[in-house]
VEXMARSE-188953 format. One record per residue (C-alpha): x, y, z; residue in one letter. Coordinates in nm, 4 decimals. Layout:
BEGIN
(pt (X, Y, Z), a)
...
END
This chain:
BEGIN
(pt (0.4633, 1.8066, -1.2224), x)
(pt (0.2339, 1.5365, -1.2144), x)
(pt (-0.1565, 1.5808, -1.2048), x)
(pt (-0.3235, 1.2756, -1.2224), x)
(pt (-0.1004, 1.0072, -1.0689), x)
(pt (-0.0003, 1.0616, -0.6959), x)
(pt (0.2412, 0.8016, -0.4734), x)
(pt (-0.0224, 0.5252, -0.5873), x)
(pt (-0.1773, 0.5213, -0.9074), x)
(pt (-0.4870, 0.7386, -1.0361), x)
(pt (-0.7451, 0.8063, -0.7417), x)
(pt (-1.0428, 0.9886, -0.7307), x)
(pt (-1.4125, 0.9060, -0.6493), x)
(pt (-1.5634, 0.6799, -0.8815), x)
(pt (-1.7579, 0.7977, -1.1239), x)
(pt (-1.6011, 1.1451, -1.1063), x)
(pt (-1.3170, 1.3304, -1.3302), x)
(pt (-1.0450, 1.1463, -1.3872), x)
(pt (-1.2560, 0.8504, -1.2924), x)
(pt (-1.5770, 0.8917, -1.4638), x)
(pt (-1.6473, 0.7477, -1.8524), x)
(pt (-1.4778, 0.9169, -2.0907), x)
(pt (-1.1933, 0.9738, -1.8939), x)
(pt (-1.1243, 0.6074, -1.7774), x)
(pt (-1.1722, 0.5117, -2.1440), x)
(pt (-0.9006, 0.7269, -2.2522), x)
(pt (-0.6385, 0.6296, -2.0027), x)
(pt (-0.6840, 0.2435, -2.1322), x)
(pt (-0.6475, 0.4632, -2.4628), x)
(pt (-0.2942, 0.6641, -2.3452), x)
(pt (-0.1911, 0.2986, -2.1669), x)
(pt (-0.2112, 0.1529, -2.5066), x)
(pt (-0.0887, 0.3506, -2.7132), x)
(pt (0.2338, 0.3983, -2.4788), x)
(pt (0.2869, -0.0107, -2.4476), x)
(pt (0.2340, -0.0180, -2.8329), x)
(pt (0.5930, 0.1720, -2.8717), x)
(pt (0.7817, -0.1506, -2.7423), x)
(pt (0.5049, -0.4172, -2.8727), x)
(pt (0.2388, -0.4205, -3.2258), x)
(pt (-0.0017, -0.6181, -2.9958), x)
(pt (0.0733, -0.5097, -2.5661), x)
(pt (-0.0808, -0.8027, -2.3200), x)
(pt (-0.2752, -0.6106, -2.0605), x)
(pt (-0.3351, -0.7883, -1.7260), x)
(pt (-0.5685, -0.6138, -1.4673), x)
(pt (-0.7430, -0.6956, -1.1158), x)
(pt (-0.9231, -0.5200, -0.8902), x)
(pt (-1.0379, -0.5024, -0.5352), x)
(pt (-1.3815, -0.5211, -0.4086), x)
(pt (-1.5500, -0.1837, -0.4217), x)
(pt (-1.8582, -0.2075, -0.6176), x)
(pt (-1.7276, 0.0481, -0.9014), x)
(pt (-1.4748, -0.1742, -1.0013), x)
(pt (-1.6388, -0.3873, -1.2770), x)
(pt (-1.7495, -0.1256, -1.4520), x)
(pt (-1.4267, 0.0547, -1.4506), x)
(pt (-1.2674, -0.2863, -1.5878), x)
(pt (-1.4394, -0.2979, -1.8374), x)
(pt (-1.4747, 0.0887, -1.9352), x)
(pt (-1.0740, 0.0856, -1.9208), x)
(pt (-1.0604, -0.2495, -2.1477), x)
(pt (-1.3148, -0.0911, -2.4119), x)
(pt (-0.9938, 0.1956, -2.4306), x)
(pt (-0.7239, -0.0672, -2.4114), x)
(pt (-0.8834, -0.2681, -2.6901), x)
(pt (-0.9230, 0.0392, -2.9028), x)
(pt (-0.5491, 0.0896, -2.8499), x)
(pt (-0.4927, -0.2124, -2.9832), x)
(pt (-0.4005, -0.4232, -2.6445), x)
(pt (-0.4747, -0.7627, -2.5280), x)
(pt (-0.6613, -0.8033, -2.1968), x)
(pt (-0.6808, -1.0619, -1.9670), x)
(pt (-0.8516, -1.0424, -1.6048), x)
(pt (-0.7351, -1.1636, -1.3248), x)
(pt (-1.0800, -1.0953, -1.1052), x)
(pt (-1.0445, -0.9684, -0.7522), x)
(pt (-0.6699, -1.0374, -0.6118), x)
(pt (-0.4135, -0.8406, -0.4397), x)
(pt (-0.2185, -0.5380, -0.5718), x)
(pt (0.0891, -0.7638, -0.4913), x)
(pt (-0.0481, -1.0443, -0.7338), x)
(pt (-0.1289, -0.8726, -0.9896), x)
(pt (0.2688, -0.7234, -0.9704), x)
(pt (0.3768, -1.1213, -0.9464), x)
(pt (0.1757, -1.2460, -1.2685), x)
(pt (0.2869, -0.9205, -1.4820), x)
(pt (0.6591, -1.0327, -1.4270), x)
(pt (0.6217, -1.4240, -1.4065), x)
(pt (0.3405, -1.4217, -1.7067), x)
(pt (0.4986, -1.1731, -1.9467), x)
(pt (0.2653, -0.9161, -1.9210), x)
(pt (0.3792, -0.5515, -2.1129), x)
(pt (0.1708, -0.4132, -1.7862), x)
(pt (-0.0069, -0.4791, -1.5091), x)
(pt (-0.3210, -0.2614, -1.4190), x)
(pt (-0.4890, -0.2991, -1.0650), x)
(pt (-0.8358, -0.1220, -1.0035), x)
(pt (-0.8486, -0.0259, -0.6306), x)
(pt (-0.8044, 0.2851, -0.3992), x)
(pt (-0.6027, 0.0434, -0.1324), x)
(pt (-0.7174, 0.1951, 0.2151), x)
(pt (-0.9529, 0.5177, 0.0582), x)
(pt (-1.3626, 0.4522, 0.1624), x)
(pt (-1.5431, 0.2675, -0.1042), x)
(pt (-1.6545, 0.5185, -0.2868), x)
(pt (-1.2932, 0.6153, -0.4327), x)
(pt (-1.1566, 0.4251, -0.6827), x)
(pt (-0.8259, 0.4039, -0.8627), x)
(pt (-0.6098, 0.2822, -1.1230), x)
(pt (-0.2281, 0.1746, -1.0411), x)
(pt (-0.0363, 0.0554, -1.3355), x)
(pt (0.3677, -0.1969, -1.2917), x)
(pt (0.5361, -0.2176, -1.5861), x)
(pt (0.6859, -0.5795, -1.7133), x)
(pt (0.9404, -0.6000, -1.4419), x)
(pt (0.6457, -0.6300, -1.2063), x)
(pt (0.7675, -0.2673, -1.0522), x)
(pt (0.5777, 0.0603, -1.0769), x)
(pt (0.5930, 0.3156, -1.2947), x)
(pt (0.8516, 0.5460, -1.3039), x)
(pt (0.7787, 0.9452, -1.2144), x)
(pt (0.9120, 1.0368, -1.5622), x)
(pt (0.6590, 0.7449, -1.7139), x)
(pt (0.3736, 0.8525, -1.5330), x)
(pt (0.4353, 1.1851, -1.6370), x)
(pt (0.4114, 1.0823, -2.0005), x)
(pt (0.1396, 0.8538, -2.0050), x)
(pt (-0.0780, 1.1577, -1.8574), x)
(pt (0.0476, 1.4096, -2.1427), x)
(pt (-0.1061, 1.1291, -2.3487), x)
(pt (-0.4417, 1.1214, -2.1283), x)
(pt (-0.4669, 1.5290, -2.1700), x)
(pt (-0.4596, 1.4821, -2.5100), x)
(pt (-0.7068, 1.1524, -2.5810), x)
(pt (-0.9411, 1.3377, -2.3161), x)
(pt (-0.8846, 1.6870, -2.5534), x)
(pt (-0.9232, 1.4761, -2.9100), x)
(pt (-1.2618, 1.2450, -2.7839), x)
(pt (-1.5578, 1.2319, -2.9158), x)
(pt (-1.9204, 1.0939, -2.8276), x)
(pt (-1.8515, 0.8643, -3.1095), x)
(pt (-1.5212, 0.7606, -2.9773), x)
(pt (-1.6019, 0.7579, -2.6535), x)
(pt (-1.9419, 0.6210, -2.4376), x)
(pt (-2.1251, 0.8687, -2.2760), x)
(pt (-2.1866, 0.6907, -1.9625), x)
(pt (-2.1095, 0.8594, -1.6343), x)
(pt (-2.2184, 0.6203, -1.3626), x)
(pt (-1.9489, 0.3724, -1.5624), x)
(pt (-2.1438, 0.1063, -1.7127), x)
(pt (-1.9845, -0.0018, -2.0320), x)
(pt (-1.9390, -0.3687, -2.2505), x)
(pt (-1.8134, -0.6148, -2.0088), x)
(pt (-1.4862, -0.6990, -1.9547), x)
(pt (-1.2895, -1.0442, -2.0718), x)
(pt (-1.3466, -1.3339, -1.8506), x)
(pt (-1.1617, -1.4004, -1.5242), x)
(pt (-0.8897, -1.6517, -1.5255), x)
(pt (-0.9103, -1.8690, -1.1920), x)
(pt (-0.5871, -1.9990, -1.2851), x)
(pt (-0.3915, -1.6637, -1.1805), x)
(pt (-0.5089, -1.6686, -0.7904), x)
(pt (-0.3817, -2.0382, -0.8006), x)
(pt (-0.0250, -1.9024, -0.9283), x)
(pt (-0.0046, -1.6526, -0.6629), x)
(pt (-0.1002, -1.8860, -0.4110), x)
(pt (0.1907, -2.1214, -0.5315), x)
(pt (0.4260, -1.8579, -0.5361), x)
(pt (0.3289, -1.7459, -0.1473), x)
(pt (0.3541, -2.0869, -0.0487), x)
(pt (0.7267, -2.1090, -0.2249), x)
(pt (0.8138, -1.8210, -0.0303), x)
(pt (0.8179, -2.0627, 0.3389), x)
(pt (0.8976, -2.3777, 0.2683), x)
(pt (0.8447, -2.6136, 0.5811), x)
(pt (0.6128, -2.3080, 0.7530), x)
(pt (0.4397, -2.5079, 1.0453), x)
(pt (0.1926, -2.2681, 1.2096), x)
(pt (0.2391, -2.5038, 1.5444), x)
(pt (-0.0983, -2.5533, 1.6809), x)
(pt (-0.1252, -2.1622, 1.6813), x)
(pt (-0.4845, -1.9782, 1.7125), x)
(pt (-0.4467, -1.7121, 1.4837), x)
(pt (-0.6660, -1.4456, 1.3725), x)
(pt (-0.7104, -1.2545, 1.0247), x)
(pt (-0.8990, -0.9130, 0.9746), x)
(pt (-0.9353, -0.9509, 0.5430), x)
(pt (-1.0300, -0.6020, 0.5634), x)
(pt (-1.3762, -0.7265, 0.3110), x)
(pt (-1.1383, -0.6249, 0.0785), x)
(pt (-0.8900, -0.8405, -0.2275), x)
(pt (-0.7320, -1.0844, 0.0306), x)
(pt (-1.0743, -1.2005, 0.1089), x)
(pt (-1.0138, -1.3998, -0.2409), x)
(pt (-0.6888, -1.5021, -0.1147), x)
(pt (-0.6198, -1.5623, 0.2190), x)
(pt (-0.9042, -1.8083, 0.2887), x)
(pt (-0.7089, -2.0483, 0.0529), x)
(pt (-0.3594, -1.9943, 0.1148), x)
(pt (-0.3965, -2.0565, 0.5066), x)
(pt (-0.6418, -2.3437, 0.4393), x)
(pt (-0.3198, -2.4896, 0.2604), x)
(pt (-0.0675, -2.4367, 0.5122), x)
(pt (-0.2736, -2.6368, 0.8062), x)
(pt (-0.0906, -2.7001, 1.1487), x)
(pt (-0.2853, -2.3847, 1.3000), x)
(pt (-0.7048, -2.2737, 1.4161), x)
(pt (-0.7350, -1.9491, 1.1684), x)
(pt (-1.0042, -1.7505, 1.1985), x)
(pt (-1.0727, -1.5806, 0.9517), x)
(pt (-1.2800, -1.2095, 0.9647), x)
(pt (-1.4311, -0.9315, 0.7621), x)
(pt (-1.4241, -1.1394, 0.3953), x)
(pt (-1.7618, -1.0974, 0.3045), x)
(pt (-1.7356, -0.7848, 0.0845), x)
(pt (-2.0416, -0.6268, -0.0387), x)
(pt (-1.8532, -0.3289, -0.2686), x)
(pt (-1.9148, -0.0967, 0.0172), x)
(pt (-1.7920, -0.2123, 0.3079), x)
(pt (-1.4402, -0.2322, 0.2309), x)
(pt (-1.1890, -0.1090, 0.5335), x)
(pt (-1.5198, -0.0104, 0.7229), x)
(pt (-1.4246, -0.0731, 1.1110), x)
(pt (-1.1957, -0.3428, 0.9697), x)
(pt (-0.8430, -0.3836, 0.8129), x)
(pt (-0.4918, -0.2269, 0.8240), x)
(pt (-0.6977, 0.0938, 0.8989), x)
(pt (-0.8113, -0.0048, 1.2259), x)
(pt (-0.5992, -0.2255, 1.3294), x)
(pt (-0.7209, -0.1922, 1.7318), x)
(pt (-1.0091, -0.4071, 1.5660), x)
(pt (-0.7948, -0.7280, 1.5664), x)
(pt (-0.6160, -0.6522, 1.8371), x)
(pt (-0.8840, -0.6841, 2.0501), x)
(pt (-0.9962, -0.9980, 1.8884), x)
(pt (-0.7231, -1.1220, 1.9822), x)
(pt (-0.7649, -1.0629, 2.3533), x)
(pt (-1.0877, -1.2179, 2.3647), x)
(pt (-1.0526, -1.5095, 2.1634), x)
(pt (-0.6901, -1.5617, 2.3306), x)
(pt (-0.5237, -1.6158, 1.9954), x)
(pt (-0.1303, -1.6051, 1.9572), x)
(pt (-0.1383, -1.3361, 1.6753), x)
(pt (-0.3478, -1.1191, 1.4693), x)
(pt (-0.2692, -1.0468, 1.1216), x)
(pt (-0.4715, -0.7388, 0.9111), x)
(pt (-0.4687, -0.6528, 0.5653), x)
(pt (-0.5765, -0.3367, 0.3856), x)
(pt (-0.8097, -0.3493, 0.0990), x)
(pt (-0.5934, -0.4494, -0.1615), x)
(pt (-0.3968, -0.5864, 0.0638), x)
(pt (0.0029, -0.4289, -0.0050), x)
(pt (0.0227, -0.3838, 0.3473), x)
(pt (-0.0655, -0.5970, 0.6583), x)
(pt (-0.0208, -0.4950, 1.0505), x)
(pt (-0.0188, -0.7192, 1.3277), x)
(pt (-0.1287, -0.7775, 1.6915), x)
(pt (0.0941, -1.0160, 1.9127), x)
(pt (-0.0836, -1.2807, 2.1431), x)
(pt (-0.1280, -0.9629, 2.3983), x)
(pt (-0.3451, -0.7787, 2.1991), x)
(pt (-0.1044, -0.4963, 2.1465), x)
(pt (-0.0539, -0.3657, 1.7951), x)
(pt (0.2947, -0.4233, 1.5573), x)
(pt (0.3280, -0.1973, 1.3076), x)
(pt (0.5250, -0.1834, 0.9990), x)
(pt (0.8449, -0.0087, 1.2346), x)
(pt (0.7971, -0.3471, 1.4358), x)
(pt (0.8494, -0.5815, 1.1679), x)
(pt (1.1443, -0.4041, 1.0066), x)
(pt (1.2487, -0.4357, 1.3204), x)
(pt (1.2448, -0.8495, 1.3595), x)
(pt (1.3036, -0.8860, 0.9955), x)
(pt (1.5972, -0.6615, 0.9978), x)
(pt (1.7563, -0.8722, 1.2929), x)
(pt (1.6702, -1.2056, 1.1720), x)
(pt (1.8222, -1.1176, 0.7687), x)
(pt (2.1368, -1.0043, 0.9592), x)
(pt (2.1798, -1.3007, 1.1812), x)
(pt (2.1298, -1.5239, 0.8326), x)
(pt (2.4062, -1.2829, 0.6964), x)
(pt (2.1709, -1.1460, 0.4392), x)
(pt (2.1020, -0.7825, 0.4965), x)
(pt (2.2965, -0.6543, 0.2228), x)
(pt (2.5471, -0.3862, 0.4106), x)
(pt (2.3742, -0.3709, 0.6890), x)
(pt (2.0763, -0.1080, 0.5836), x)
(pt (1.7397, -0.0839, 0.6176), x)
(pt (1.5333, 0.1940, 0.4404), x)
(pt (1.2303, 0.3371, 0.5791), x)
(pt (1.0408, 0.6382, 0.5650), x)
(pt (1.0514, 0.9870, 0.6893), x)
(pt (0.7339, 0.8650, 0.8775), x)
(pt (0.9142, 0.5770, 1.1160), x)
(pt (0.9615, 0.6110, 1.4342), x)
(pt (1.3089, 0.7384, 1.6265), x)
(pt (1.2940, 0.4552, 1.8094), x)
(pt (1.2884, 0.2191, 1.5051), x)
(pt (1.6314, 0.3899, 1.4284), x)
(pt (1.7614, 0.4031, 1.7803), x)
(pt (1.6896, 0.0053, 1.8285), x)
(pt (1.8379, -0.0728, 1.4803), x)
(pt (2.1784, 0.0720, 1.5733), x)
(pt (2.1757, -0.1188, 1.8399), x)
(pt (2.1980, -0.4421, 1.6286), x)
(pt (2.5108, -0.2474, 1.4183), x)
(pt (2.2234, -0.1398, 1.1712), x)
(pt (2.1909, 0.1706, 0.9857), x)
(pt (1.8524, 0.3339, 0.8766), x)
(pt (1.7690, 0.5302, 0.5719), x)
(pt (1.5161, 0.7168, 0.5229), x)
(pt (1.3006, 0.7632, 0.1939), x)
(pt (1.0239, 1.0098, 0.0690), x)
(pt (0.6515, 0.8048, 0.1972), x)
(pt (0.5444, 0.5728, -0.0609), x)
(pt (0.6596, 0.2121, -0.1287), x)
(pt (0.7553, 0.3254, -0.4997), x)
(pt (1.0077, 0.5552, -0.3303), x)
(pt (1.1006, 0.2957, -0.0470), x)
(pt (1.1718, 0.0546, -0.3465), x)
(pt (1.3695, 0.3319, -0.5200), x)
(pt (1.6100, 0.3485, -0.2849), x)
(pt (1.6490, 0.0411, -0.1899), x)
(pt (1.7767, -0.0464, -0.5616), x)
(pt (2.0097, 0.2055, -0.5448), x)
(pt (2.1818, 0.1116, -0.2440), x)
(pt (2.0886, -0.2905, -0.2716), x)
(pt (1.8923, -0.2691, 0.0350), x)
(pt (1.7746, -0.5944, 0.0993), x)
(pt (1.4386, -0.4566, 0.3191), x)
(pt (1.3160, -0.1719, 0.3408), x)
(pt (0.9083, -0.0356, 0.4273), x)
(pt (0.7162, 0.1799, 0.5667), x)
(pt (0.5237, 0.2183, 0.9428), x)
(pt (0.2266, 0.1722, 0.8092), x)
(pt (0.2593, -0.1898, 0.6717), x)
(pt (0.4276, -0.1719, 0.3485), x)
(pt (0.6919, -0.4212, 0.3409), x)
(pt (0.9748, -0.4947, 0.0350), x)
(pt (1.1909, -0.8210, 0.0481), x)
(pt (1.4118, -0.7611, -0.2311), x)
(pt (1.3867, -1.0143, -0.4165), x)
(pt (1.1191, -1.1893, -0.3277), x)
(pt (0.8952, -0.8961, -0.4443), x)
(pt (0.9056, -0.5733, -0.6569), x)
(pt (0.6039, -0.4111, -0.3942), x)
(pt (0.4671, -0.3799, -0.0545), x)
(pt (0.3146, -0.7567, -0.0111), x)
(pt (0.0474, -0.7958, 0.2921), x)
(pt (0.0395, -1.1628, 0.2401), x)
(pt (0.4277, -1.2223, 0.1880), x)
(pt (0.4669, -1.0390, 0.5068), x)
(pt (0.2240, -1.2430, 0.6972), x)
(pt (0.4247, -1.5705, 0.6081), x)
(pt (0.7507, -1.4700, 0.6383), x)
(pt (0.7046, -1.3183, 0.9713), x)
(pt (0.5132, -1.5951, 1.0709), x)
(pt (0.8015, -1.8157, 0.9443), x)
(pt (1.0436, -1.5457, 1.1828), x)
(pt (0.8531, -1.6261, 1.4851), x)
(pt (0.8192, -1.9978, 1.4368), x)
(pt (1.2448, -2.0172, 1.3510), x)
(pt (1.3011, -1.8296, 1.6752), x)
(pt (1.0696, -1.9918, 1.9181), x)
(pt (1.0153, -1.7099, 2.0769), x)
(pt (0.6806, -1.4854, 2.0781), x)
(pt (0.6124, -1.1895, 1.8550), x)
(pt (0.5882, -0.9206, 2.2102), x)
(pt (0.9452, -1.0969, 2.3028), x)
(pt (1.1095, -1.0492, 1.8974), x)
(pt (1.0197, -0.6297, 1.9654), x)
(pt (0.9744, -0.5983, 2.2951), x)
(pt (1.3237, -0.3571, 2.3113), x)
(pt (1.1631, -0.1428, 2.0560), x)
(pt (1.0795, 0.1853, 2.2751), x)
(pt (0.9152, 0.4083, 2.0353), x)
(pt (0.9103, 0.8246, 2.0847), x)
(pt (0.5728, 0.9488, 2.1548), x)
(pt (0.4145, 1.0337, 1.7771), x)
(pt (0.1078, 1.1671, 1.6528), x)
(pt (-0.0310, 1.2070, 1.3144), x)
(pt (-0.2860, 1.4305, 1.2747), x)
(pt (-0.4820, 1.4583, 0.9248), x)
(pt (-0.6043, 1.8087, 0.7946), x)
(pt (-0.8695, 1.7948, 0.4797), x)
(pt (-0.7253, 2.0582, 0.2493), x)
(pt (-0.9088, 2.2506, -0.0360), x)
(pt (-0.6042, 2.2784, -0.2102), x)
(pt (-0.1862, 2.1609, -0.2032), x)
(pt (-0.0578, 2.4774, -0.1776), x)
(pt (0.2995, 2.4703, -0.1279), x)
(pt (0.3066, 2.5069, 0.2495), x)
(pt (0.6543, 2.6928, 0.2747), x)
(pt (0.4455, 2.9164, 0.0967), x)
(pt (0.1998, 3.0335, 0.3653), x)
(pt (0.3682, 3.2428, 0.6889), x)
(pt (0.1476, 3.1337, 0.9327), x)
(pt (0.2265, 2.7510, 0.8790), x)
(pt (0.5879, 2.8330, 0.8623), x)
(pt (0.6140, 2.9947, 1.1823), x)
(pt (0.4538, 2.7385, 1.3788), x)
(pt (0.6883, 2.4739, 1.1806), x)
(pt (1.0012, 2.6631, 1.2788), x)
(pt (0.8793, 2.6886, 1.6519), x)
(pt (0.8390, 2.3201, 1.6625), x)
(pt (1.1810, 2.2021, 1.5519), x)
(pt (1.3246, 2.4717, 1.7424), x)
(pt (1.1888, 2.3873, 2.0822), x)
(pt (1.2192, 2.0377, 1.9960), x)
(pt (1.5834, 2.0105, 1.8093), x)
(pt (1.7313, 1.6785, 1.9297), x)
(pt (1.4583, 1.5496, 2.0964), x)
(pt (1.1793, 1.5376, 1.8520), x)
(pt (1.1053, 1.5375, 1.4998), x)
(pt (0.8368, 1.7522, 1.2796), x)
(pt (0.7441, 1.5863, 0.9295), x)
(pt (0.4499, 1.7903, 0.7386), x)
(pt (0.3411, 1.6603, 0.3961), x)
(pt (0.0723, 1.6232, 0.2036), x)
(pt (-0.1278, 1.2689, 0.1178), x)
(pt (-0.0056, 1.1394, -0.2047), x)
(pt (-0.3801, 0.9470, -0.2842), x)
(pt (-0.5685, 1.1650, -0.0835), x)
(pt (-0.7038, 1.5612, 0.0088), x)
(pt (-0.4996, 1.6247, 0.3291), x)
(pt (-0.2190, 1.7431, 0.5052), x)
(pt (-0.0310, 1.5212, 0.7496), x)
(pt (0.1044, 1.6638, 1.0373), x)
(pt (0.3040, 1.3923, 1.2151), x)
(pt (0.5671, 1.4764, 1.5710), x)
(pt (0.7488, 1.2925, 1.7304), x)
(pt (0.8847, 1.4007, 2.1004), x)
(pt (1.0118, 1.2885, 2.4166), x)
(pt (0.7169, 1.4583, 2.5759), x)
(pt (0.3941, 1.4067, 2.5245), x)
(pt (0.2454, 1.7676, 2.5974), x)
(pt (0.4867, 1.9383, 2.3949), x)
(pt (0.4449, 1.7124, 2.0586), x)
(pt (0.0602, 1.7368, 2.1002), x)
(pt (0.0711, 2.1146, 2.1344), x)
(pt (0.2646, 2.1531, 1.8231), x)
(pt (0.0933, 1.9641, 1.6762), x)
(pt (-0.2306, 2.0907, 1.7152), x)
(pt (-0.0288, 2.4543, 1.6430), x)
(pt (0.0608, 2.3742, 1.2783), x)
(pt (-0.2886, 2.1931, 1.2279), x)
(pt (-0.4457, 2.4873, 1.3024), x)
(pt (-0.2619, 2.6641, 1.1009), x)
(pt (-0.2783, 2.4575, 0.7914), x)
(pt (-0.7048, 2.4701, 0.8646), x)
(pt (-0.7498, 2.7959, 0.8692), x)
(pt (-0.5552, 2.8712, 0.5580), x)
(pt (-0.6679, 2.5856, 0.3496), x)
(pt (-0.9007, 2.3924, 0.5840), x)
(pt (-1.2230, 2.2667, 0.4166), x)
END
């Protein structure tokens, strides 16, 4: 079982185990010396997001990946997506990005694709960390600096040139994209598509963008902005009376959306549209779209409509991705924003979503509330429990009981999904039910169950 890595990456608070000095050092250390079975001399390409930890965790995790014997180069502040783009267009052995996506900005982390431009593998992650146990086990304060706030030689210099390359690729992605005289607004979330966005919309033209929230400061990343709030746009978009809203989160894998009524679209949504318009272009491979166990019944009920079938994967885009390979899915995502275009891109892609629903709406002449407006989703709430510990929750009576009373009293009507974060210290209790009373009371039943066992 895996310690270190969860559904994303390494994540932790900077500056704090596995994220402080030594420890950072040695998983550049472990990365090396793992990309050194298949190459004498491993190119290393990382960027990062905007949190104000993130230089000095460059460069503290290039000091180990240069004692490994890697080659680094630096991409500066760009998308998770990018950074997955370059590895497999550029050659890279990996690709490293530096950023705790949607966490505060005090967390940090480290997510690591391999060559193919995909994440890692369980079974790989597993291994590299058996090799961080043991470089964190064998260090020395002569091996390693003994510098817990992070500060460490700097890292190599940033090559402008990759941004460009992604913004090429983006632009590939839509050919003949006319944004029609549209107003449209974008929430950057102060986070990586700050360094993108700006440009790649300046490019396309034909539309008044206004552009918010891309002056990051390292600390107010997805504060009251982004993906995480994405009522924020939404209302912008009421009051400047803009035809769509678009929001990123902070390394910007994921993107939400508000249509020109200032109502929210969330990931379900645009499955939804994209699902439709891939089938009526005959290019939904048989028909399937996978999701999550986290979408919404109605996402499900509307796709069969259309003559599509939904399948459902374990929450994370590594897992959505995993299936979709194995039964050549051509989309597949998640509610909250993740979206996967096989073959077009090997992750979630905020940016890639933008444009290629934009290009949806623009093909159909028709508005975004009119491409979903069928979708009628079941009542759902998630509610978020900080946990001292993951104890294995069929493990603890009280939590069980109020489970089994949920799905009982709900059976066909409902649905009870209880998990815990893969980046982060909680337990997710989402329900889904015809009625609104009855999900919320369960709801708050296993909650309060979960808190007073393992509750903070």
């Amino acid at each position: 079982m895996k310690k270190l890595f969860g559904t994303d990456g390494i994540r932790s608070i900077a500056g704090q185990y596995p994220l402080d000095a030594a420890s950072v050092h040695a998983i550049g250390l472990a990365l090396a010396h793992t990309l050194s079975a298949d190459s004498a001399s491993p190119r290393v390409l990382f960027g990062m997001d905007t949190r104000e930890s993130g230089p000095a965790i460059a460069a503290q995790l290039t000091s180990g990946l240069l004692a490994g014997g890697a080659t680094v180069e630096s991409a500066g502040v760009i998308t998770t997506p990018a950074i997955a783009y370059l590895t497999r267009a550029h050659g890279f052995a990996a690709g490293i990005v530096i950023s705790a996506s949607h966490n505060p900005w005090q967390d940090n982390g480290i997510k690591v694709f391999g060559p193919d431009g995909f994440k890692l593998p369980d079974a790989t992650e597993l291994a590299i960390e058996e090799e961080i146990f043991k470089r964190i086990e064998s260090s020395t304060s002569a091996a390693v600096p003994n510098d817990t706030t992070l500060a460490s030689p700097s890292a190599p210099p940033v090559n402008e040139a990759d941004r460009a390359d992604y913004v090429r690729f983006l632009l590939a992605s839509v050919p003949g994209l006319s944004l029609d005289n549209r107003r449209i607004l974008i929430d950057c979330a102060n986070g990586a598509a700050s360094a993108v966005a700006p440009e790649l919309f300046a490019l396309i033209g034909g539309a008044e963008v206004i552009i918010t929230h891309a002056s990051p400061d390292g600390r107010n990343i997805n504060e009251n902005c982004g993906a995480l709030h994405p009522e924020i746009v939404a209302a912008q978009v009421r009051h400047q009376k803009a035809d769509l809203g678009i929001t990123f989160d902070g390394d910007a894998d994921r993107a939400l959306f508000a249509d020109e009524h200032g109502r929210v679209v969330n990931g379900d949504a645009v499955l939804l549209l994209a699902a439709r318009d891939l089938q009526a272009r005959d290019l939904l491979t048989n028909s399937t779209v996978v999701a999550t166990t986290m979408s919404n019944m109605g996402l499900e009920a509307a796709l069969k409509r259309s003559g599509i079938q939904m399948l459902r994967a374990a929450v994370g885009d590594k897992y959505v991705l995993e299936q979709m390979l194995s039964t050549n899915a051509a989309l597949g995502g998640e509610q909250s924003g993740h979206i996967i275009f096989s073959g077009r891109s090997t992750t979630g892609d905020g940016l890639l979503t933008a444009l290629l629903l934009l290009d949806i709406v623009q093909r159909s002449g028709k508005s975004l509330s009119e491409l979903v407006a069928d979708l009628k989703v079941f009542p759902q709430v998630i509610v978020n429990v900080k946990v001292r510990e993951k104890k294995p929750l069929e493990t603890i009576p009280a939590v069980v009981a109020a489970i089994a009373a949920a799905e009982s009293e709900l059976a066909e009507t409902g649905r009870v999904v209880i998990r815990y974060s893969g980046t982060e210290a909680l337990a997710r209790v989402m329900i889904e039910a015809e009625s609104e009373p009855v999900m919320r009371r369960h709801a708050d039943t296993i909650a309060g169950a979960i808190r007073t066992e393992l509750g903070i």
